[in-house]
C-alpha positions as CSV (number, residue, x, y, z in Angstrom):
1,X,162.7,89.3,169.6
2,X,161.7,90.3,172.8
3,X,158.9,92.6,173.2
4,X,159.1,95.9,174.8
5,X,156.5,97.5,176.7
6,X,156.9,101.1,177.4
7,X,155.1,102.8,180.1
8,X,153.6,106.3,179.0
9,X,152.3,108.2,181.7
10,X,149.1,109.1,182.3
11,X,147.9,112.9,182.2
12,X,146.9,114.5,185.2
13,X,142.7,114.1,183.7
14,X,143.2,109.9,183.2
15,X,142.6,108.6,187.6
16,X,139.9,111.3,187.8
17,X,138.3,109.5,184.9
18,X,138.8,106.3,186.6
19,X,137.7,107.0,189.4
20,X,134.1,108.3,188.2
21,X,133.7,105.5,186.0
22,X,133.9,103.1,189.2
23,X,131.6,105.3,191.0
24,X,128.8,105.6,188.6
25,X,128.8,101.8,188.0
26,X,128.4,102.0,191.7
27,X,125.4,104.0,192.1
28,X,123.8,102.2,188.7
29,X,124.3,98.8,190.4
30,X,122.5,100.6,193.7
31,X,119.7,102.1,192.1
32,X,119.4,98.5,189.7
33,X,118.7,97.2,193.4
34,X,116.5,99.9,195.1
35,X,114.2,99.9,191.6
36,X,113.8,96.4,192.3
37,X,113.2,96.7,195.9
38,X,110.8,99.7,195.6
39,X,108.8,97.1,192.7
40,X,108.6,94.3,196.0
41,X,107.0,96.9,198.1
42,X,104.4,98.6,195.3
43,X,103.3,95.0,195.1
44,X,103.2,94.2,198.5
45,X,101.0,97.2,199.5
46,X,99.1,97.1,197.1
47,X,97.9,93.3,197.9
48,X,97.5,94.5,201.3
49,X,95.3,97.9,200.4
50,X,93.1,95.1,198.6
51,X,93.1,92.9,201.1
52,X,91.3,95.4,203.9
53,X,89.3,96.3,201.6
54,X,87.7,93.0,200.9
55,X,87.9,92.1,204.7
56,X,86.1,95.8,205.4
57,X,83.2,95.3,203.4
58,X,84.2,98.5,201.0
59,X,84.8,96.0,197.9
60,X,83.9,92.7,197.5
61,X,85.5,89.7,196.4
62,X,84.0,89.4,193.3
63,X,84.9,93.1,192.4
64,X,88.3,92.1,190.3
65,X,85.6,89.5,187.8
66,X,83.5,90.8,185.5
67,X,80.0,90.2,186.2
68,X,78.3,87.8,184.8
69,X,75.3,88.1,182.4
70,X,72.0,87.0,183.5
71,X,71.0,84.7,180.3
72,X,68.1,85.8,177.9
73,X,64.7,83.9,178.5
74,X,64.1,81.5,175.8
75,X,60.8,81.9,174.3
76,X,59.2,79.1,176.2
77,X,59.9,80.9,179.2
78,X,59.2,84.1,177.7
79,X,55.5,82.4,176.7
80,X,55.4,81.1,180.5
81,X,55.6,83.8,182.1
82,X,53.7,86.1,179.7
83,X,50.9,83.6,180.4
84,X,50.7,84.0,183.8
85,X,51.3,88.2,183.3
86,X,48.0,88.4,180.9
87,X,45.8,85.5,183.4
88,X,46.3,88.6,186.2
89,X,45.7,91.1,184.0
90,X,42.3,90.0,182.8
91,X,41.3,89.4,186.3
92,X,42.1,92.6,187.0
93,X,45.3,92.4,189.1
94,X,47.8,93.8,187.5
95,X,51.1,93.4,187.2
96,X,51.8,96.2,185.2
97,X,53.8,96.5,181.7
98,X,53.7,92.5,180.4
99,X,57.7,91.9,179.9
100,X,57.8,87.9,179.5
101,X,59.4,88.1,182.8
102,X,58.3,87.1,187.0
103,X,59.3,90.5,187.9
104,X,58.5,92.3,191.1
105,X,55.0,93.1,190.2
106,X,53.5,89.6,188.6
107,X,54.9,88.0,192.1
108,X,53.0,90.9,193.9
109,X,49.4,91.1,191.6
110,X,49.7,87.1,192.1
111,X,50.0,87.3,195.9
112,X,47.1,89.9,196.3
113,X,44.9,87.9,193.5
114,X,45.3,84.9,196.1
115,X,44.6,86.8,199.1
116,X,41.6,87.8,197.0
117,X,40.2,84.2,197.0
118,X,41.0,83.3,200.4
119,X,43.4,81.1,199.4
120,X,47.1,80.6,200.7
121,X,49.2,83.5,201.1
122,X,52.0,83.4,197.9
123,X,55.3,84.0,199.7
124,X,57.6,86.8,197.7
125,X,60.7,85.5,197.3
126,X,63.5,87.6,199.7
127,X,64.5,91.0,198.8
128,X,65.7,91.4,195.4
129,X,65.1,87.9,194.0
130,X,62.4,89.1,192.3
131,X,65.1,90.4,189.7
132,X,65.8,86.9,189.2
133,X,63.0,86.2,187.1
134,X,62.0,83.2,189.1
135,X,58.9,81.6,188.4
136,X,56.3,81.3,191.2
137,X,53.9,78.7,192.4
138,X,50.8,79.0,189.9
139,X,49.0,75.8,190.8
140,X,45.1,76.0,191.0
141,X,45.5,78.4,188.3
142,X,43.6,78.0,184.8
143,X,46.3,79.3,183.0
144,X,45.1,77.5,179.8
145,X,41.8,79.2,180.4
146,X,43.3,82.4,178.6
147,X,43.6,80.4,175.1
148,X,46.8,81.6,172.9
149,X,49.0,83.6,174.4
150,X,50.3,85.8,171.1
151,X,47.9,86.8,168.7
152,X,48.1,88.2,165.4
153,X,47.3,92.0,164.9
154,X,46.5,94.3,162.3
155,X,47.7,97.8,162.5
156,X,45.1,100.0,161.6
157,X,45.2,103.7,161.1
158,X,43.1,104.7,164.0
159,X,46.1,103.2,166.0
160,X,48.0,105.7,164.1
161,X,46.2,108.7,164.4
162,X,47.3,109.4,168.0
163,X,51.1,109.5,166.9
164,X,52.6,112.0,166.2
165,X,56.4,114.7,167.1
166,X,56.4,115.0,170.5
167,X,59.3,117.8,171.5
168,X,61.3,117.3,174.7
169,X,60.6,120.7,176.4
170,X,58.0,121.6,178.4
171,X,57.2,124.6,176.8
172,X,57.2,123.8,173.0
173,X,54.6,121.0,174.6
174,X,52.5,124.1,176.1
175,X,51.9,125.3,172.6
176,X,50.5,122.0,171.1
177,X,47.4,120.9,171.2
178,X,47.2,117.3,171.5
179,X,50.1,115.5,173.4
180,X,50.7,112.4,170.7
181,X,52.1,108.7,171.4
182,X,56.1,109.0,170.7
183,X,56.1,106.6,167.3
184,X,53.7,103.9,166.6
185,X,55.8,101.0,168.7
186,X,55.0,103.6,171.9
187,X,51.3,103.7,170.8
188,X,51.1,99.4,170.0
189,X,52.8,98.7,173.1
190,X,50.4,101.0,175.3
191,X,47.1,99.4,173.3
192,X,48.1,95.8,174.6
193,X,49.4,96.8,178.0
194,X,53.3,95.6,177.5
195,X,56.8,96.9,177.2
196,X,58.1,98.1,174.1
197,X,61.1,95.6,174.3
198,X,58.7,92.5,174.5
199,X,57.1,93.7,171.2
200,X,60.6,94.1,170.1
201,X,61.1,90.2,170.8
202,X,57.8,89.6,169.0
203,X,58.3,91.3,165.9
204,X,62.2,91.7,165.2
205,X,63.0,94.7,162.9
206,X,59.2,95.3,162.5
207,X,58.8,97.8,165.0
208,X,61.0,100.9,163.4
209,X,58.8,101.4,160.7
210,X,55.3,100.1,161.7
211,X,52.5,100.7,159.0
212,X,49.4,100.5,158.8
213,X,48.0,97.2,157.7
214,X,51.1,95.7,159.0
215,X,50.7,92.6,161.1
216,X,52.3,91.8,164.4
217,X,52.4,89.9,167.2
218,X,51.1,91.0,170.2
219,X,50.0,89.8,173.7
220,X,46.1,88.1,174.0
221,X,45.0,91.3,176.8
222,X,42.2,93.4,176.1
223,X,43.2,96.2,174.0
224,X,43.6,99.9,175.8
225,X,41.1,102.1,173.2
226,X,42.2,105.7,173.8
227,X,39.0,106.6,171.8
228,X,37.1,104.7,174.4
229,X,38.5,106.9,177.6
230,X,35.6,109.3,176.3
231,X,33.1,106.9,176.8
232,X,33.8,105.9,180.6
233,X,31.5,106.0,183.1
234,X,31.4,108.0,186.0
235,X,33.7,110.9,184.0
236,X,34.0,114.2,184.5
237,X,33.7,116.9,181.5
238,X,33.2,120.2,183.7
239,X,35.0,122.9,182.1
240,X,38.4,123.3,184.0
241,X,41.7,124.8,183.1
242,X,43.8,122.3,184.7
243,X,42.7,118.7,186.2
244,X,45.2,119.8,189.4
245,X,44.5,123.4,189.4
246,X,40.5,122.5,190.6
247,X,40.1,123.0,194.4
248,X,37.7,120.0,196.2
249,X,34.2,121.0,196.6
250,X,31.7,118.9,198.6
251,X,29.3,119.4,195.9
252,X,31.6,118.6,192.8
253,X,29.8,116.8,190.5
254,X,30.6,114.4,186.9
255,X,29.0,114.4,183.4
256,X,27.2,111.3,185.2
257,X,25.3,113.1,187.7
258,X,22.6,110.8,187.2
259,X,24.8,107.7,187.5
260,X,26.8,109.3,190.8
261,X,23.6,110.6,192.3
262,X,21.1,107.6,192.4
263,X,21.5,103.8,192.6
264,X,20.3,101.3,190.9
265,X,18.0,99.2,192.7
266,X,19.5,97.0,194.9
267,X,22.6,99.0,194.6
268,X,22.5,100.9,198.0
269,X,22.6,97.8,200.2
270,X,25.7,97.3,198.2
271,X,29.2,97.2,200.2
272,X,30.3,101.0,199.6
273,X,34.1,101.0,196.9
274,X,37.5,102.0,198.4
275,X,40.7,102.5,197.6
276,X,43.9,101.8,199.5
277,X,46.7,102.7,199.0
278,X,49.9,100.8,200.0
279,X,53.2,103.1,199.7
280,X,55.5,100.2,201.1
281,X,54.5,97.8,198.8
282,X,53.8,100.6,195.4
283,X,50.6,98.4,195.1
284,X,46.6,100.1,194.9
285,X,43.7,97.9,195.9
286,X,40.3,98.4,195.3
287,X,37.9,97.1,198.0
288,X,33.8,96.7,197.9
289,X,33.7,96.2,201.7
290,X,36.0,94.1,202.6
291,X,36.7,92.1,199.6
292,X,39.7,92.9,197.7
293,X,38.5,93.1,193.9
294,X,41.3,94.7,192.2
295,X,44.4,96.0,192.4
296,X,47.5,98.3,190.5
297,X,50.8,98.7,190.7
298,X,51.7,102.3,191.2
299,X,54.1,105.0,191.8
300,X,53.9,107.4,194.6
301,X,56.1,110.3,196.0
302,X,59.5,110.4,197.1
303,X,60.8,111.5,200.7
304,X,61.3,115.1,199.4
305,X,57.6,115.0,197.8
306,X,55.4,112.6,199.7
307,X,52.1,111.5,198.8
308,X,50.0,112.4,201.6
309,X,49.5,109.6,204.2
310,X,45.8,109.4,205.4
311,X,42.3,109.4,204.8
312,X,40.9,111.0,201.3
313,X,37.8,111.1,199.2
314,X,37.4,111.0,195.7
315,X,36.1,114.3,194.3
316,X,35.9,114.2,190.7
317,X,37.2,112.5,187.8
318,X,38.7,114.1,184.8
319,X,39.0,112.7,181.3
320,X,41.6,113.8,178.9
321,X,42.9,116.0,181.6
322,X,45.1,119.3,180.7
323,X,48.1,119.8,183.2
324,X,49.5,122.5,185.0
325,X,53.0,122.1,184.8
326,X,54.7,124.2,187.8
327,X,57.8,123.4,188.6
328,X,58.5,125.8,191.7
329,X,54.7,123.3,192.7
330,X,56.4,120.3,191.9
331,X,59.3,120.0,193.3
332,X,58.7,122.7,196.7
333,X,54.7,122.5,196.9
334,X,54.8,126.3,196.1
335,X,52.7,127.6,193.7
336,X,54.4,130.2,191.4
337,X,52.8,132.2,188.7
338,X,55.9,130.6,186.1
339,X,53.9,127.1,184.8
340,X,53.0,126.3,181.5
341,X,49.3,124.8,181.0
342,X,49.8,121.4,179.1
343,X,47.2,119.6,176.3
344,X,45.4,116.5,176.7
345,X,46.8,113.4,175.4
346,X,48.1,110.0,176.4
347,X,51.7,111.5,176.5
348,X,50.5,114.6,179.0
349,X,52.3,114.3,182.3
350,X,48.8,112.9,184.1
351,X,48.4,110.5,181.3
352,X,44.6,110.3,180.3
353,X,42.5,110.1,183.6
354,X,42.7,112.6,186.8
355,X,40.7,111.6,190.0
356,X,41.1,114.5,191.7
357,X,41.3,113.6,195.9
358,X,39.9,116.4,198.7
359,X,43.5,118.0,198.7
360,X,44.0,120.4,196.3
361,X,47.0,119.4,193.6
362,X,46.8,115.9,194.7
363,X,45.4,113.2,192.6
364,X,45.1,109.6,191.4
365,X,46.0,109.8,187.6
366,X,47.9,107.7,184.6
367,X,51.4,108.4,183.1
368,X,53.3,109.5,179.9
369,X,56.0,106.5,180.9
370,X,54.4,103.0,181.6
371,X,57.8,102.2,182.3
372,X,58.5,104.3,185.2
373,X,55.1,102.9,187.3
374,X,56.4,101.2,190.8
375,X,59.9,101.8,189.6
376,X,60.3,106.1,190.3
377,X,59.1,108.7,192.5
378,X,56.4,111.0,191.4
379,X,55.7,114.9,192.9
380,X,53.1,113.8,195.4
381,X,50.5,112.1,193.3
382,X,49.5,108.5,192.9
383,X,49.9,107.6,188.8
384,X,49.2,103.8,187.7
385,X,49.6,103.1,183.6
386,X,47.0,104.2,181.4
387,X,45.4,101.1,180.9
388,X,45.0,100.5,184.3
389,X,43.3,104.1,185.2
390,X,40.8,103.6,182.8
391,X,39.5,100.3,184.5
392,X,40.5,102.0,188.2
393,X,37.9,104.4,187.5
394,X,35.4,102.7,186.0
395,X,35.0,100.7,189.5
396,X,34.8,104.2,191.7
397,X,32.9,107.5,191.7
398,X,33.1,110.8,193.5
399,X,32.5,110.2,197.2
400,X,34.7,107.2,197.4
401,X,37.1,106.7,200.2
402,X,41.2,106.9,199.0
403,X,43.3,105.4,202.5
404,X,47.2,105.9,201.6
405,X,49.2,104.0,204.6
């Protein structure tokens, strides 16, 4: 049988139909190819907006990698260099908080402890290798002369006694009366001149819940007494209300007014102590003549508060200074009658020595942050870790020359 096909026409709705079916497949085939054509050029610019950049300067090639860690010393290198930090330290040029590291200072103390014995200048390595941790040339050094370089220590509850809640604000500080070591790893790391983080290394997951009678590791430096600062000589115990708030007189004098006032025999032909005051370098020397015999890493003032460049005299020296905390004085230079008066203590702002200079407000003084020495700005002063005040002014007395250049 044949078949039959029989044509039904179409309504009047059925080409219209049609006819937008075709055109929408039109347009999706179009915009199929502009999507991918507008894809090519995203990427494309975007390779080129990279690629001026690089060329510019603005980002650098490495910016797209992840940067790599710098690896941790091992503990023969940590020993090393801790060596060489302790060997400057004892021989008075310090190189500040001992890390286990040839940081910025220990290449700087080293340098000035050779210029001290006439010997070769040390060359510092070029800007910013000294974050490196590259170790420097120590030959003719008796680096063995120091013995062991960790030594066992027993925490005793005099080390104690100075810690204690410390609050955050200024004025809940004003109403104590002692301002205390943080915890006892702040208090450890201060008595043997070295970072927090080293004792860390030393003594893992000793350091939260130190003890008395507990032992630890610690670096072979003399140990910072804070009892002792009371016994250093020339000091100053003349009633004052603030070690900043005391204006320069010629005839200031020091609980040793014997010791300031005459010299021993002998004494007076003597080269005469100075102190200068490098703000390039944030290193303080201390010379008898022209001999270099010491010598501190500091922190000084910023451009907005600048320690004052010239030619000072020591006036007095303070131990176990109170503070007075201004901050209209701080951060303008305008006194303001809104300060707070701040206790004595190794965590007061001034630390636990002032050596007031002949400019009123300005002084030579220690720190609540060991850390921050050589590495911050301060409001005008000089400060130096606490440790090293205490031996700074055991070696000067009122009457000595300050130079800052």
């Amino acid at each position: 049988m044949q078949a039959r096909f029989v044509y039904e026409p179409m309504s009047p709705l059925e080409p219209r139909v049609c006819e937008l079916a075709e055109v929408s497949r039109y347009f999706q085939n179009d915009r199929t190819v502009f999507n991918q054509r507008s894809n090519c050029v995203k990427v494309i610019l975007r390779f080129a907006i990279i690629a001026v950049l690089i060329s510019s300067g603005v980002l650098p090639a490495t910016a797209r990698k992840k940067p790599a860690r710098e690896p941790t010393p091992n503990k023969a290198h940590i020993e090393a260099a801790t060596r060489l930090q302790i060997f400057l330290d004892r021989n008075n040029f310090s190189p500040g908080k001992l890390d286990g590291r040839y940081n910025e200072f220990t290449w700087k103390a080293l340098a000035l402890y050779r210029e001290s014995r006439g010997e070769q200048l040390q060359i510092l390595p070029p800007q910013g290798k000294t974050k490196s941790d590259i170790a420097p040339d120590v030959t003719g050094l008796d680096l063995d002369g120091i013995g062991p370089v960790f030594i066992s220590y027993t925490v005793t509850d005099a080390d104690l006694a100075s810690v204690g809640p410390l609050p955050s604000s200024v004025s809940a500080q004003a109403k104590l009366k002692f301002l205390p070591y943080r915890d006892a790893a702040d208090a450890i790391a201060e008595k043997f001149h070295c970072d927090v983080h080293l004792l860390e290394q030393l003594n893992p997951g000793k350091m939260k819940t130190i003890k008395a009678g507990d032992q630890l590791t610690v670096p072979n430096v003399e140990p910072f007494e804070l009892a002792s600062v009371k016994e250093i000589k020339p000091g100053s115990e003349l009633p004052s209300p603030a070690a900043n708030d005391t204006e320069y007189q010629s005839g200031a004098q020091s609980e040793s007014t014997d010791e300031n006032k005459q010299m021993k025999k002998g004494e007076a032909a003597s080269a005469r102590v100075a102190i200068k005051i490098d703000s390039k370098t944030n290193m303080l020397g201390v010379f008898e003549g022209e001999k270099l015999i010491a010598a501190y890493p500091v922190t000084i003032g910023s451009a907005h508060t600048a320690s004052p460049i010239g030619e000072w005299k020591v006036s007095r020296i303070t131990k176990m200074p109170t503070f007075r905390y201004d901050k209209e004085m701080l951060q303008h230079g305008r006194r303001s009658g809104n300060f707070h008066l701040l206790p004595p203590g190794p965590r007061n702002p001034v630390g636990v020595i002032w050596i007031a200079l002949n400019k009123k407000g300005i002084g030579i003084h220690g720190t609540n942050s060991p850390d921050s020495i050589g590495r911050a700005a301060s409001h005008g002063c000089i400060r130096l870790a606490n440790w090293d005040v205490v031996r700074l002014a055991t070696k000067i007395k009122p009457g000595d020359n300050v130079s800052i250049h």
